[in-house]
C-alpha positions as a LaTeX table, in Angstrom:
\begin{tabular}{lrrr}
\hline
Residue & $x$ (\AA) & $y$ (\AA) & $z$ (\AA) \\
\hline
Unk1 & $-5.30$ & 12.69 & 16.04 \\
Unk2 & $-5.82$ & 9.04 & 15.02 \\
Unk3 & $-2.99$ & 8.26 & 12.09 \\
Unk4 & $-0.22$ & 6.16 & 12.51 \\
Unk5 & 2.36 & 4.49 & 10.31 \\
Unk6 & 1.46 & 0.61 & 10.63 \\
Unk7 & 4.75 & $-1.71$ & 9.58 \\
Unk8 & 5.99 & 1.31 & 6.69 \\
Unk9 & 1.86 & 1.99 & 5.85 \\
Unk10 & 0.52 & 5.49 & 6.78 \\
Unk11 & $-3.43$ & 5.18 & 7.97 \\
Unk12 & $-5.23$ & 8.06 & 8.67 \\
Unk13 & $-7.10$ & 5.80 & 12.15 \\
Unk14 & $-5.91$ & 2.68 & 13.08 \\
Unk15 & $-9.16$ & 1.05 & 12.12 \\
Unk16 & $-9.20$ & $-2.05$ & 9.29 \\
Unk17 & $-11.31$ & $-4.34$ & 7.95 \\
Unk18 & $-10.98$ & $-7.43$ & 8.66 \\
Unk19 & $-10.42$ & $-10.58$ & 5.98 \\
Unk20 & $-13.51$ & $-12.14$ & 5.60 \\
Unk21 & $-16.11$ & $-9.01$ & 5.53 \\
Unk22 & $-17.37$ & $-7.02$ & 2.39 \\
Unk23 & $-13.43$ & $-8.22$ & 0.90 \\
Unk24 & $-14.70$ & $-10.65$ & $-2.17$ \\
Unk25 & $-14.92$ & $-7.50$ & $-4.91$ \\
Unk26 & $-12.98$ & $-4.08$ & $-5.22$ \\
Unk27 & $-16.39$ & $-2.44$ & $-5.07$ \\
Unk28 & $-17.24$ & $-3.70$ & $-1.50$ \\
Unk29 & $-13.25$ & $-3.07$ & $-0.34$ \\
Unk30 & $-13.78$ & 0.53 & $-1.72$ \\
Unk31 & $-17.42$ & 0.77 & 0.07 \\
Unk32 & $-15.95$ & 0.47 & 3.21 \\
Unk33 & $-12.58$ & 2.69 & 2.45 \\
Unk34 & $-15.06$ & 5.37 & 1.84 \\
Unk35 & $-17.36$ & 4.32 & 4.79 \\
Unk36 & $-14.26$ & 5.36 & 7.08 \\
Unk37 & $-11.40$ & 2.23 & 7.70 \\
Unk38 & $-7.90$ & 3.41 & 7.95 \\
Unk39 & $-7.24$ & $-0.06$ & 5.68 \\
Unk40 & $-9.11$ & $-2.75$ & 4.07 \\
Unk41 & $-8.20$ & $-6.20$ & 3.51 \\
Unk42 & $-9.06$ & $-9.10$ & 1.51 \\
Unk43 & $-11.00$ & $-12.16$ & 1.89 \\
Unk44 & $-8.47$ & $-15.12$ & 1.83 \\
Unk45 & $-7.20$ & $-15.78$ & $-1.53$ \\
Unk46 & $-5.35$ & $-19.47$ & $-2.25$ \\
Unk47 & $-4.02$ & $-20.85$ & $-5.17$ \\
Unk48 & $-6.87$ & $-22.28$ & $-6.88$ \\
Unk49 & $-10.67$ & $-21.56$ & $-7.21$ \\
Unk50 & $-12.17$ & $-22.89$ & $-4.21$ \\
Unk51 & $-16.16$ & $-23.60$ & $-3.98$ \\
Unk52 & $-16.06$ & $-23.85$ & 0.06 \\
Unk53 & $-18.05$ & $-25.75$ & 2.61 \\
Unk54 & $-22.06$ & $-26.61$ & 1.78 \\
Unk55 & $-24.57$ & $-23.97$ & 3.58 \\
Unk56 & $-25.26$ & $-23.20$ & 6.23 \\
Unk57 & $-21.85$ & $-21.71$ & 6.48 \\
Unk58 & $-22.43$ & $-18.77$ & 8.16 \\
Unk59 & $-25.43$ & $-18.03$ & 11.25 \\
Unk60 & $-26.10$ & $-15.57$ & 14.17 \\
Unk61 & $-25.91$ & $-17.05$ & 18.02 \\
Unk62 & $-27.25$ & $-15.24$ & 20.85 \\
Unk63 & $-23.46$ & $-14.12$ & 21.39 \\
Unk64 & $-21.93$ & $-13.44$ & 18.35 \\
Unk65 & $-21.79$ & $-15.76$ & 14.47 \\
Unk66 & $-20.76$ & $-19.15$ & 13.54 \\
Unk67 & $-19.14$ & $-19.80$ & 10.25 \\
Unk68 & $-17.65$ & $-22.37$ & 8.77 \\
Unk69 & $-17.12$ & $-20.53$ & 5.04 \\
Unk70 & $-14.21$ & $-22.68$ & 3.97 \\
Unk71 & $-11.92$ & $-20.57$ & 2.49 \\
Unk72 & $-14.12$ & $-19.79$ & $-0.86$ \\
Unk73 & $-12.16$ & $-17.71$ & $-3.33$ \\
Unk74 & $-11.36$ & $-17.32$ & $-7.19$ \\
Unk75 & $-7.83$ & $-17.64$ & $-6.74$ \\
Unk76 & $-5.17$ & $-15.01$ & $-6.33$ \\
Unk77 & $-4.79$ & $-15.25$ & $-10.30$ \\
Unk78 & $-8.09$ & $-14.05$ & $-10.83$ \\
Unk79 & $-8.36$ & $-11.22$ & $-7.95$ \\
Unk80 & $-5.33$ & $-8.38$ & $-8.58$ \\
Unk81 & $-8.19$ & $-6.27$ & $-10.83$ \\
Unk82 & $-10.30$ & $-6.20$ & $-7.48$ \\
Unk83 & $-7.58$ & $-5.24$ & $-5.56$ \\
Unk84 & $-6.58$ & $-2.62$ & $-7.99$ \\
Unk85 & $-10.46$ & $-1.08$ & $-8.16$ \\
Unk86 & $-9.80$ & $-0.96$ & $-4.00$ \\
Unk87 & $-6.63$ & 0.62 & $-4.22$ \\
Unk88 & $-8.47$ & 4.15 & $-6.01$ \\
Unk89 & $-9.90$ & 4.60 & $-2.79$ \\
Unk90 & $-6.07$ & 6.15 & $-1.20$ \\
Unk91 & $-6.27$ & 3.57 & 1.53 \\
Unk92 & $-3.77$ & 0.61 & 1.79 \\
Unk93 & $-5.18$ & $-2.33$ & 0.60 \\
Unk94 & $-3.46$ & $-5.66$ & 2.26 \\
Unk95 & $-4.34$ & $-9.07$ & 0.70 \\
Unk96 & $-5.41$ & $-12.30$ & 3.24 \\
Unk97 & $-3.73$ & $-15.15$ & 1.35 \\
Unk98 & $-3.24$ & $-18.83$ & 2.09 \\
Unk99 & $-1.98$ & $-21.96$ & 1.20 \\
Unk100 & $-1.47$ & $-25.84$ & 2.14 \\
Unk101 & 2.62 & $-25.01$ & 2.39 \\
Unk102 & 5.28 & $-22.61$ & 2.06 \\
Unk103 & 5.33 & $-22.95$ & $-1.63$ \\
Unk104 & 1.55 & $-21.88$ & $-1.99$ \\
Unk105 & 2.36 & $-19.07$ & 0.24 \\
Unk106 & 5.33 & $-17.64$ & $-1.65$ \\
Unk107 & 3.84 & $-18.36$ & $-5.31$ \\
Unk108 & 0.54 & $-16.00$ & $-4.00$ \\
Unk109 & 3.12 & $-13.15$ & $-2.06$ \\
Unk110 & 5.45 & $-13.06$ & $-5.13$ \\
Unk111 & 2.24 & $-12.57$ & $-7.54$ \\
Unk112 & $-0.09$ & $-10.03$ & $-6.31$ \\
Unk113 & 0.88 & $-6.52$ & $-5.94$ \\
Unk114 & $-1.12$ & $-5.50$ & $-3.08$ \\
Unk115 & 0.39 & $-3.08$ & $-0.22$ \\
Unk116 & 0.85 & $-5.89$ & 2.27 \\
Unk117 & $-0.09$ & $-9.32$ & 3.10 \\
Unk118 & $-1.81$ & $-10.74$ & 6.16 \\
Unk119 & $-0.94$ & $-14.90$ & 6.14 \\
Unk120 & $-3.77$ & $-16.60$ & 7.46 \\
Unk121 & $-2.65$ & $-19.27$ & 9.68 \\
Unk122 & $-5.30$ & $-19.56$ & 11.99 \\
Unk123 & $-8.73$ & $-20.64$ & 9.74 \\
Unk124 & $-9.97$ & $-22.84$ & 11.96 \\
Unk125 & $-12.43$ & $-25.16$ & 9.52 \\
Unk126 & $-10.23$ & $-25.45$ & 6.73 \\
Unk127 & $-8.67$ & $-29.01$ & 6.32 \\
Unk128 & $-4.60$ & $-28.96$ & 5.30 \\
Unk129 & $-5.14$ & $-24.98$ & 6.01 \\
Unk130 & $-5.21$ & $-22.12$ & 8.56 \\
Unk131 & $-4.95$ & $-23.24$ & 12.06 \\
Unk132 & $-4.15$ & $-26.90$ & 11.09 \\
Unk133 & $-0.55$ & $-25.32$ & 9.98 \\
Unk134 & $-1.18$ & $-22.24$ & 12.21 \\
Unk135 & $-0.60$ & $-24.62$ & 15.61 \\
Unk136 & 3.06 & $-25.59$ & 14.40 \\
Unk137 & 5.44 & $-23.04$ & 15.44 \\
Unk138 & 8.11 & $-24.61$ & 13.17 \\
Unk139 & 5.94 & $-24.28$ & 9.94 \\
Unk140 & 4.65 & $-20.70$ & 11.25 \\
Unk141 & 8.52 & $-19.61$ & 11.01 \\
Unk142 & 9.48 & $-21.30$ & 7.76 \\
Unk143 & 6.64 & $-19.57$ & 5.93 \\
Unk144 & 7.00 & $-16.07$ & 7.09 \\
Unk145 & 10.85 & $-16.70$ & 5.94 \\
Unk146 & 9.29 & $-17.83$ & 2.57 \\
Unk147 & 7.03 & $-14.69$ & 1.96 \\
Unk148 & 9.48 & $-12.29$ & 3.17 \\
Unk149 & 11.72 & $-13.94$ & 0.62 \\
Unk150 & 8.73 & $-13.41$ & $-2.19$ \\
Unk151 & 7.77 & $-10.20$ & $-1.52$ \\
Unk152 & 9.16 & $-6.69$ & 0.02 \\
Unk153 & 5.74 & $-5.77$ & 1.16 \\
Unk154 & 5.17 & $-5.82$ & 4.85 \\
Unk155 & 3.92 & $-9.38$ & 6.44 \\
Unk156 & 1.53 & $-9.86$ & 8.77 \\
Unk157 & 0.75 & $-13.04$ & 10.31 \\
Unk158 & $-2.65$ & $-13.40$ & 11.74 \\
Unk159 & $-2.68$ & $-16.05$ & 14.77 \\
Unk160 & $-5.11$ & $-18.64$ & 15.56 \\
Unk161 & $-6.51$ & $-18.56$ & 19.60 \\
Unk162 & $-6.99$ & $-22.74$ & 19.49 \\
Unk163 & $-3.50$ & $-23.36$ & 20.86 \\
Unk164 & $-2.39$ & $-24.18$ & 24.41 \\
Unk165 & 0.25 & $-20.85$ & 23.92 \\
Unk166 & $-0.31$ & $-18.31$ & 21.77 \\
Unk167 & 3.25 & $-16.28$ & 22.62 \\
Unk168 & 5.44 & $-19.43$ & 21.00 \\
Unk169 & 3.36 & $-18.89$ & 17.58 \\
Unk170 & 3.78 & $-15.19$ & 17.30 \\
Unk171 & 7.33 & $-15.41$ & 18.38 \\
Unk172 & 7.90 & $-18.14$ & 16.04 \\
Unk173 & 6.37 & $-15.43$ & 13.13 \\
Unk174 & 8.74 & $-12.87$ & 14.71 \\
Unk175 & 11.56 & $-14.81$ & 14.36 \\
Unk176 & 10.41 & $-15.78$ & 10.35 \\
Unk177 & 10.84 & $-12.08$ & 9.85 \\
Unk178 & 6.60 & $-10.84$ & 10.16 \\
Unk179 & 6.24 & $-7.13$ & 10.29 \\
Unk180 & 3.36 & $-7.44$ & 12.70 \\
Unk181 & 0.98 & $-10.08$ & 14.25 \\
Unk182 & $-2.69$ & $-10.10$ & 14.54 \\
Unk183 & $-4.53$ & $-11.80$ & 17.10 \\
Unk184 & $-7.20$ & $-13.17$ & 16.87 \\
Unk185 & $-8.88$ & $-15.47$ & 14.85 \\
Unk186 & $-12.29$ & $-16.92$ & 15.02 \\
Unk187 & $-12.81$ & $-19.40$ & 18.33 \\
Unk188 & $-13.56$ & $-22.88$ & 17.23 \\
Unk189 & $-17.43$ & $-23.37$ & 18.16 \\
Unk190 & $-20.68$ & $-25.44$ & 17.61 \\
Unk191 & $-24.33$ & $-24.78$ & 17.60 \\
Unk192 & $-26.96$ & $-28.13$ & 16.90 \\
Unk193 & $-30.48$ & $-27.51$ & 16.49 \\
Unk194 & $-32.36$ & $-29.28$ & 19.45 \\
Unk195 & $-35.87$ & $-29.60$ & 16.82 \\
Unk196 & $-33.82$ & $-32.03$ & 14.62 \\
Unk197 & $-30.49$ & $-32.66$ & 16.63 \\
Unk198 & $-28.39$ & $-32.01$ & 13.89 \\
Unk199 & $-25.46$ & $-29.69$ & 13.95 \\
Unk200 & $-26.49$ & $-26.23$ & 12.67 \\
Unk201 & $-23.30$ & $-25.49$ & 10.23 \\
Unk202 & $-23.16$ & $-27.99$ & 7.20 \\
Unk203 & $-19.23$ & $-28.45$ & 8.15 \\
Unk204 & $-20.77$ & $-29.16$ & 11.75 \\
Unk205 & $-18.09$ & $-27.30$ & 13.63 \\
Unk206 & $-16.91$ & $-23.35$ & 12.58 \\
Unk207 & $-15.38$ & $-20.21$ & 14.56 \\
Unk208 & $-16.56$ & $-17.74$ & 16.43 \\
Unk209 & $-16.93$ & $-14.14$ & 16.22 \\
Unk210 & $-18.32$ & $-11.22$ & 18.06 \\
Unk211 & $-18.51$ & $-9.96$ & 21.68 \\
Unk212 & $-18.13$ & $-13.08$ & 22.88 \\
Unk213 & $-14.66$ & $-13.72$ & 22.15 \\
Unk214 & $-13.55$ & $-9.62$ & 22.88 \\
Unk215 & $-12.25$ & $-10.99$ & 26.34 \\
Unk216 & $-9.98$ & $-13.79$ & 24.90 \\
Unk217 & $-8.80$ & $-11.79$ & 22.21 \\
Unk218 & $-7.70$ & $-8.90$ & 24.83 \\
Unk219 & $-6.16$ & $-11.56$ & 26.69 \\
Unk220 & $-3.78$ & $-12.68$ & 23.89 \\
Unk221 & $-2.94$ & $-9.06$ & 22.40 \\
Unk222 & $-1.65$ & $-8.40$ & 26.26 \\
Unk223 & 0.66 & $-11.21$ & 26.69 \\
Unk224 & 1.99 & $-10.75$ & 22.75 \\
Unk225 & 2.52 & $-7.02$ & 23.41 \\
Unk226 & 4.56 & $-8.59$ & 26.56 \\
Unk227 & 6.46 & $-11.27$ & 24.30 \\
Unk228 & 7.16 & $-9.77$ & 21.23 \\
Unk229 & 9.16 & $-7.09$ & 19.69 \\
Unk230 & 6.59 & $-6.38$ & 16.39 \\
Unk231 & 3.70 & $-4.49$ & 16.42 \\
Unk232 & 0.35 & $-6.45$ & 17.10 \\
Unk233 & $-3.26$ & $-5.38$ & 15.41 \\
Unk234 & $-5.96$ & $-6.87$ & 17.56 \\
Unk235 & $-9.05$ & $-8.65$ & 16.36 \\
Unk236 & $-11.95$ & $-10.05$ & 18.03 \\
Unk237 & $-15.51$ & $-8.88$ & 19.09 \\
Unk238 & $-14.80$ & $-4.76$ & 18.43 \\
Unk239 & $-18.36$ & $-3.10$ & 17.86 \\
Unk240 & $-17.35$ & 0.85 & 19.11 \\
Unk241 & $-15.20$ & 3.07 & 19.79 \\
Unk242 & $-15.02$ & 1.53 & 23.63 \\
Unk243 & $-13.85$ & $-1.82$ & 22.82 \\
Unk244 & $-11.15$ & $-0.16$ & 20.04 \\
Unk245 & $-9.80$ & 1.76 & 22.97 \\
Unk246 & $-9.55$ & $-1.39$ & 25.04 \\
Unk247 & $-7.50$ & $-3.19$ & 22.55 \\
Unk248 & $-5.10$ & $-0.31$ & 22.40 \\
Unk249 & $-4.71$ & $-0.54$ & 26.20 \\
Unk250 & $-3.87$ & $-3.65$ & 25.94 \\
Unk251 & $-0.75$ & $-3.32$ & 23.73 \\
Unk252 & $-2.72$ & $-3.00$ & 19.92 \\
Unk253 & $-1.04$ & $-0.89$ & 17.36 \\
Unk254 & $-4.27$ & $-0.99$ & 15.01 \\
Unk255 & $-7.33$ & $-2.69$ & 15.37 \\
Unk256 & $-9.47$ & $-5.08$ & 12.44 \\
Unk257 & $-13.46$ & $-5.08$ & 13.06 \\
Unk258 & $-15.31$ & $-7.52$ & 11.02 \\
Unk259 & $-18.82$ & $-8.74$ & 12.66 \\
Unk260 & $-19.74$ & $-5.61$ & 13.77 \\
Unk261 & $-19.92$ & $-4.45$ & 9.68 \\
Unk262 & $-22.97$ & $-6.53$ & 9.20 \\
Unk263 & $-25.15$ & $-4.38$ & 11.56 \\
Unk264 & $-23.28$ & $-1.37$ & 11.06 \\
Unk265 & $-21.74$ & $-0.37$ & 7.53 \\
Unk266 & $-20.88$ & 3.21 & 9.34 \\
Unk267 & $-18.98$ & 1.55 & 11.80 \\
Unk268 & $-15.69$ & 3.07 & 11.21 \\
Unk269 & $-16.84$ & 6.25 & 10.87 \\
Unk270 & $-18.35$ & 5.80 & 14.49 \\
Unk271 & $-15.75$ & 4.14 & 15.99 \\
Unk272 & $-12.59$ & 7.20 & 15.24 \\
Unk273 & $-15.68$ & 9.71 & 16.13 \\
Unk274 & $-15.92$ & 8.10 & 19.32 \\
Unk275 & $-12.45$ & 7.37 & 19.65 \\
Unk276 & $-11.43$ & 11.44 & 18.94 \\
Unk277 & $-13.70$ & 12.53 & 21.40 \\
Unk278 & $-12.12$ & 10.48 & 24.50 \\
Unk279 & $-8.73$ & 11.41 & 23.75 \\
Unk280 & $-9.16$ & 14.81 & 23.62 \\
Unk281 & $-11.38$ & 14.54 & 26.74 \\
Unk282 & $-8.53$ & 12.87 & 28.75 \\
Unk283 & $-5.78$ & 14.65 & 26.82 \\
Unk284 & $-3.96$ & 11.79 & 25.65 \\
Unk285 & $-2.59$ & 10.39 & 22.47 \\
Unk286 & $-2.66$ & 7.37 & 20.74 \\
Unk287 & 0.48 & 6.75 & 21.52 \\
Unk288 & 0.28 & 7.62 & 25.14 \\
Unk289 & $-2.74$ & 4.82 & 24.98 \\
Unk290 & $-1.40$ & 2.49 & 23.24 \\
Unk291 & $-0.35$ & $-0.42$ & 25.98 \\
Unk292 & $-1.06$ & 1.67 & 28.74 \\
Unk293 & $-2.40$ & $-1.41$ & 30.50 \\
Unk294 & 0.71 & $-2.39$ & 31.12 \\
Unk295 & 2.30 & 0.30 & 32.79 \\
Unk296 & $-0.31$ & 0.72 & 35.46 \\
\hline
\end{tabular}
């Protein structure tokens, strides 16, 4: 009832892990393939080792979590065995990957054999990374052209929410040749402790995640679904079967859940149980769902 082909992939539920969560070894990628996602992918892999920003880099707020991680990774040169221990779960296993250019991009795409790559473009506390390229429609397109080059694997582009317009970024991915968009990113945020009155992240600023950014994150799938000819995955706040369903409505192909893990390792399984149960209840597919919000 739930499987779909995503951009050439066959998933058995259109639910993924998001980059970021349980993604740093094989052995946590595989945890959650057997824990129920339709995909898994990767934390962000760039060209060289990368240490990240000092702790705290990651904490809870009353409406969702800060981080400000940094992009920490061993470098794509020292992650395909990971990726390879992931893949002997039968799921598709799609690597996050970024760089300062299109170069970096291309050198990471043409190396790794994973079964797609998601370009992360939208980082928002990364300096010469993610969002800081992610907000320039022009550089967008010229390095989805240079990864679609690189690889044959599908290419996803995953789009930062900081920007005035989100449509002009994913249609400047769709016209670089992406396979798909995802929206969104973290939101760029701030706690400060008022005992001390310093800022609570050691990079001082950091994004978002959780139910409190659901609502902006519907918002942008709708008007991409509206703007773009590619499939979009949404991303943003999902914690059950309820707020999977919403993103559908709202034009989603396939959904990524990544905050919600940390409370809930079961959380996939819970989310297509849920999800089965309302569509047969109102006799509809997920294709019948699937931007329905836009036809009402």
């Amino acid at each position: 009832m739930l499987s779909l082909t995503l951009t050439g992939l066959n998933l058995k539920n259109p639910l993924l892990l998001a980059a970021g969560v349980m993604g740093t070894t094989g052995g946590s990628l595989k945890r959650i393939a057997d824990n129920g996602a339709g995909a898994v992918i990767t934390k962000s892999l760039g060209i060289e080792p990368k240490t990240g920003h000092a702790n705290p880099s990651m904490v809870e707020v009353d409406c969702g979590y800060l981080n400000a991680m940094g992009l920490p990774n061993p470098s794509y040169k020292n992650f395909q065995q990971e990726i390879d221990i992931a893949r002997d779960s039968g799921i598709p296993v799609i690597a996050s990957i970024f760089g300062g250019c299109a170069l970096d991009f291309s050198q990471i795409a043409g190396a790794l054999d994973a079964d797609a790559f998601e370009l992360n473009v939208s980082c928002p506390h990364a300096h010469g990374f993610g969002a800081e390229i992610g907000t320039d429609p022009n550089l967008v397109e010229d390095i989805t052209i240079a990864v679609k080059t690189a690889t044959d694997k599908p290419v996803w582009v995953k789009l930062t929410p900081n920007v005035t317009d989100i449509k002009s970024i994913g249609l400047a991915a769709q016209r670089g040749g992406a396979d798909a968009v995802v929206a969104i990113n973290t939101v760029r945020g701030m706690a400060i402790d008022i005992e001390s009155g310093y800022p609570v992240l050691g990079n001082r600023f950091g994004g978002l995640s959780g139910r409190a950014i659901k609502p902006v994150a519907i918002k942008c799938v709708y008007d991409l679904y509206d703007a773009l000819d590619i499939p979009v995955i949404g991303a943003g706040g999902i914690s059950d079967w309820k707020d999977a369903v919403e993103f559908i409505m709202a034009g989603a192909l396939a959904v990524e859940i990544g905050s919600a893990v940390g409370n809930n390792i079961n959380v996939f399984k819970d989310i297509s149980k849920g999800m089965e149960t309302f569509l047969a209840k109102k006799e509809w597919t997920l294709d019948e769902v699937c931007g329905m919000a836009h036809k009402i």
